[in-house]
N, CA, C and O of each residue as an XYZ file, in Angstrom:
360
protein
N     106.867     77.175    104.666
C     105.529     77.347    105.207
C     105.562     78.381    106.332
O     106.508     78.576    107.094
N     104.459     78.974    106.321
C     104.825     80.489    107.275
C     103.714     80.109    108.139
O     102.557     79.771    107.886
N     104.584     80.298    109.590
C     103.210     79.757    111.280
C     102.887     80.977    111.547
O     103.486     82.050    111.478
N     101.447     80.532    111.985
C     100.746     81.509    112.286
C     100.679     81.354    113.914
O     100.500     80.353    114.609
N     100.899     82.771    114.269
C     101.515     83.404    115.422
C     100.032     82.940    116.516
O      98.954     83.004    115.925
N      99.991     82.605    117.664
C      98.847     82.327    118.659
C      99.437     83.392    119.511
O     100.525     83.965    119.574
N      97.807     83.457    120.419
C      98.241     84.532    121.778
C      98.750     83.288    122.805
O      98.061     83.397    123.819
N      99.489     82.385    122.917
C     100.139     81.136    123.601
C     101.370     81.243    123.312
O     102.130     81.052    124.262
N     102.187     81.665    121.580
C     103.239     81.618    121.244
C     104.244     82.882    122.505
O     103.788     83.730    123.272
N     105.403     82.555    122.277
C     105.960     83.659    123.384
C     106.341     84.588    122.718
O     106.588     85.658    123.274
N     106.492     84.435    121.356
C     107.111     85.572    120.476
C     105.115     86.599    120.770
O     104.887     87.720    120.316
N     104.479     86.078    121.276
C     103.224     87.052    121.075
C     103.429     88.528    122.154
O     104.125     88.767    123.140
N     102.553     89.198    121.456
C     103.168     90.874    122.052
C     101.370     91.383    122.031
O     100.815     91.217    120.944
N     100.818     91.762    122.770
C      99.688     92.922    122.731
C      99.736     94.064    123.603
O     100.028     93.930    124.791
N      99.392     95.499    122.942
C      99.454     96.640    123.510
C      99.114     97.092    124.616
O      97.906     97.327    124.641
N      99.879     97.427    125.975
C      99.557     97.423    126.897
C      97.888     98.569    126.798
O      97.158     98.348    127.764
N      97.455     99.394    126.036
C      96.460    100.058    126.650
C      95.286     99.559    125.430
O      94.137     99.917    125.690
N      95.461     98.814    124.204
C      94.860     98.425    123.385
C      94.899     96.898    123.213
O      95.612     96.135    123.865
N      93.777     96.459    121.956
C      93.644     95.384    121.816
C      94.761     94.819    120.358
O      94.876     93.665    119.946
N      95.417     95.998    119.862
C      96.466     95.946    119.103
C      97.271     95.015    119.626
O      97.711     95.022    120.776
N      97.605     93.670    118.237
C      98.748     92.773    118.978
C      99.572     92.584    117.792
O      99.182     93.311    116.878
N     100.650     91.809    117.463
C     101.273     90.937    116.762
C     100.900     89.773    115.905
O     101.731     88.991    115.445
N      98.766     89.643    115.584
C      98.934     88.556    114.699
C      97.867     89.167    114.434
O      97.015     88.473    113.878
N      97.498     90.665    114.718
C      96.284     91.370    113.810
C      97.771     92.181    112.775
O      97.736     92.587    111.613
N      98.513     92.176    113.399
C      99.634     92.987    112.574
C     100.830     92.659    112.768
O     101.190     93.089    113.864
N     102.013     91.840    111.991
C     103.222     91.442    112.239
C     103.941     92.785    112.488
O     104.754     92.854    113.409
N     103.632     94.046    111.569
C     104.767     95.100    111.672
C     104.191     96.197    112.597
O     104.084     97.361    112.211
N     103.859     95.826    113.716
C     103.147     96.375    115.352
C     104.743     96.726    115.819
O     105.731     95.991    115.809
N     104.601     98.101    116.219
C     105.757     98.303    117.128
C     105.296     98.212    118.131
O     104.075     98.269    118.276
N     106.323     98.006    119.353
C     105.855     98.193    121.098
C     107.350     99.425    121.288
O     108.383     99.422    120.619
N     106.950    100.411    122.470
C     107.485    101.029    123.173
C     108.133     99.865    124.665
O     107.907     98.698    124.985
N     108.746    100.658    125.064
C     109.698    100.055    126.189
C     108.452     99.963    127.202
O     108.737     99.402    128.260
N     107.444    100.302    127.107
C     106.032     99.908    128.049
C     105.153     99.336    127.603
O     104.028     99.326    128.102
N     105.525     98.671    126.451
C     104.780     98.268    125.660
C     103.166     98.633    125.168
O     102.163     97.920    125.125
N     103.333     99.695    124.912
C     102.613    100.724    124.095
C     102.909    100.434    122.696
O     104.070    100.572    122.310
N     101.975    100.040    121.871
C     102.129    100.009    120.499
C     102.240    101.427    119.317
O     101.693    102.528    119.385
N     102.806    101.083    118.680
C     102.874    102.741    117.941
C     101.951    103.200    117.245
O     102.118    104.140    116.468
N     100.468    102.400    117.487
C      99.436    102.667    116.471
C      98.955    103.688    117.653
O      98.753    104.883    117.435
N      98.750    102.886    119.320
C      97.927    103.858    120.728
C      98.754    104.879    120.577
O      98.144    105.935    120.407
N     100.639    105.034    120.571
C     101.175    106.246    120.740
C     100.830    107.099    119.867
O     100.686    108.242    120.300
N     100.568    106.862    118.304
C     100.397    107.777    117.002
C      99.283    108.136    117.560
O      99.398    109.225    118.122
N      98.071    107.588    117.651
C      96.442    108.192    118.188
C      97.120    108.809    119.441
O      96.878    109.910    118.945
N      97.619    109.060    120.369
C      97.138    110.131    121.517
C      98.108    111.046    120.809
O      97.290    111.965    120.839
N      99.204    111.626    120.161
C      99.732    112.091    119.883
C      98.697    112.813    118.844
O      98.656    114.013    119.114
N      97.985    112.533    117.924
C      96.906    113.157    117.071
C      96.021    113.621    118.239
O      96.114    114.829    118.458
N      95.096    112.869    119.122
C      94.505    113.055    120.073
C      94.506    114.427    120.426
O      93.525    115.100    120.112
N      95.577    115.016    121.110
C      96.548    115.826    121.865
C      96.040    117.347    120.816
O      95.503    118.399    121.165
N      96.513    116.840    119.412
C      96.492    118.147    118.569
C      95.583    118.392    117.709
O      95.619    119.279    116.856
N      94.268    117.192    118.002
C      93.400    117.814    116.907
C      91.698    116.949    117.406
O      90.813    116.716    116.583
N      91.623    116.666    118.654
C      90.452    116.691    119.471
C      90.527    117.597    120.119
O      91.569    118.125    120.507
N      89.367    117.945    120.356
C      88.751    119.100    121.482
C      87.713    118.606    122.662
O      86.783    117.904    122.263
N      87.755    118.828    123.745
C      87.470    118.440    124.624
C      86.466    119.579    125.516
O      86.437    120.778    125.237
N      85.705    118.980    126.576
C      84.724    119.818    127.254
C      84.379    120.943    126.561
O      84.023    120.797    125.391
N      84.414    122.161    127.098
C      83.012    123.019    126.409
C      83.546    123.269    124.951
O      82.941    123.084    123.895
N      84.964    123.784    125.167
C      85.355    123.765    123.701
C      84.583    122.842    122.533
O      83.727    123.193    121.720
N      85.089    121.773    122.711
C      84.912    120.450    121.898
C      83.113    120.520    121.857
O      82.550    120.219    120.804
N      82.485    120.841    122.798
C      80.655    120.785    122.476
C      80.472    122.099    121.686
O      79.555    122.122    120.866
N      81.489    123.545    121.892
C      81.069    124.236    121.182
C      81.214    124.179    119.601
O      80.621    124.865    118.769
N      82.064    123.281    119.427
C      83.072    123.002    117.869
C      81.768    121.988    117.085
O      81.359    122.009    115.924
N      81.455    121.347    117.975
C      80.417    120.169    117.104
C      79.033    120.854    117.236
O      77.984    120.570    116.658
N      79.206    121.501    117.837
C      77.460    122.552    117.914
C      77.477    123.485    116.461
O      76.449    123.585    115.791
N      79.028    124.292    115.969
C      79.157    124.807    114.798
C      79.389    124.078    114.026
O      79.671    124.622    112.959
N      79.433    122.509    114.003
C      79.904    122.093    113.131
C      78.060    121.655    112.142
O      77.571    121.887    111.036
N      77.587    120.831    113.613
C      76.072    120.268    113.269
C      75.202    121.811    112.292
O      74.556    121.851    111.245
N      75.601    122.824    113.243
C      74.444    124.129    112.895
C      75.050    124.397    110.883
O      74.317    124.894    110.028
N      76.990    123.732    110.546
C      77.204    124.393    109.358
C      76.585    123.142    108.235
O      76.552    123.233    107.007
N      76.099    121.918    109.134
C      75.795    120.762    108.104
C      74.752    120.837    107.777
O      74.255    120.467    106.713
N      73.999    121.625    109.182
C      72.327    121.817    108.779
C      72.227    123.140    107.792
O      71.166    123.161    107.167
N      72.719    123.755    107.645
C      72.625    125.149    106.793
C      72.873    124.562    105.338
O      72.069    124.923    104.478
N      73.949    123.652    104.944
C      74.567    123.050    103.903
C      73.593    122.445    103.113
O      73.413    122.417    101.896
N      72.993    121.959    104.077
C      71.743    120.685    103.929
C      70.630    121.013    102.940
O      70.312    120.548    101.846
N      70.114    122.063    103.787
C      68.792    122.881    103.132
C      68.877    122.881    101.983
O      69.698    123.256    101.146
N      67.348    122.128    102.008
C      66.638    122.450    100.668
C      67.099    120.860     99.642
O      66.351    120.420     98.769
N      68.286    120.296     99.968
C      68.821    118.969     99.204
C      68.035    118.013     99.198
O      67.027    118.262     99.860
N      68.046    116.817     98.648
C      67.375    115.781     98.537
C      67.720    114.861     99.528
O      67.026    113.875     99.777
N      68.866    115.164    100.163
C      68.956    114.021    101.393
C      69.344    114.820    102.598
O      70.293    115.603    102.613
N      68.303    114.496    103.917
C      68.623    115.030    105.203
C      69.273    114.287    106.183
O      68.837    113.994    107.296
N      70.396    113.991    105.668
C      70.681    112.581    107.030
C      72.316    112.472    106.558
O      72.775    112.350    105.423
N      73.066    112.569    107.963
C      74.290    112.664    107.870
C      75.061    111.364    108.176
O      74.845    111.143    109.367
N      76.033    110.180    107.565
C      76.602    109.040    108.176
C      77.211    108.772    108.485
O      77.573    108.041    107.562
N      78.345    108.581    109.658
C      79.357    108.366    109.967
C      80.155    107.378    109.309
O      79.462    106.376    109.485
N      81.100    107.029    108.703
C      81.738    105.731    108.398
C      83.530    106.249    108.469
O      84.367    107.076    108.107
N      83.254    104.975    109.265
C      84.956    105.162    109.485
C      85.820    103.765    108.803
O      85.269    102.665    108.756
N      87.002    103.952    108.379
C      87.147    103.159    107.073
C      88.737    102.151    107.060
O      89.543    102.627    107.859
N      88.961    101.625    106.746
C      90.068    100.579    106.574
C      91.088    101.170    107.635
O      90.984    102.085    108.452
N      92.296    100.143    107.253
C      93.649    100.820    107.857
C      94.891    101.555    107.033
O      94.415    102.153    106.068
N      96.082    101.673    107.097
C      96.727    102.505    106.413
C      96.963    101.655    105.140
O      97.013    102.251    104.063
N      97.096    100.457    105.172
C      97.254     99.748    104.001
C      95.706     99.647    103.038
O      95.676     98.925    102.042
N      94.975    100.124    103.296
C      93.938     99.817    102.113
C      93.138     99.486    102.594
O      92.141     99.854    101.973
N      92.775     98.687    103.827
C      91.760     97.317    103.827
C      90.378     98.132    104.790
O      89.356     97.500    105.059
């Protein structure tokens, strides 16, 4: 029979800068600061492929002006964000 892990158990672990722990995910790494390797992988992407201040407003200003050009004339005017499972599927 396999126990299910509590935030009480001592084997429990959550990410010092996230809500990432050990019983949303058994195979959670922690760093020696206990930084999980899901927060380290995101600032590490972060770092090389967000853009920030004017840059980053000028990038989504060409981005909105290339969706609205795309758009024209289609049957649907409305753009949706959805952001979607984790690496396993879900």
């Amino acid at each position: 029979m396999k126990m299910i892990l509590s935030n009480t158990d001592p084997g429990y672990r959550q990410c010092a800068f996230s809500v990432m722990d050990n019983i949303a995910d058994p195979d959670i790494l922690f760093d020696e600061n206990g930084v999980s390797n899901y927060f380290n992988e995101y600032k590490k992407l972060e770092n090389e492929h967000v853009f920030k201040g004017k840059e980053g407003e000028t990038k989504l200003e060409e981005l909105i002006k290339k969706i609205k050009e795309d758009g024209k004339n289609k049957q649907y005017d409305c753009v949706t964000g959805i952001s979607g499972g984790d690496k396993r599927g879900g």
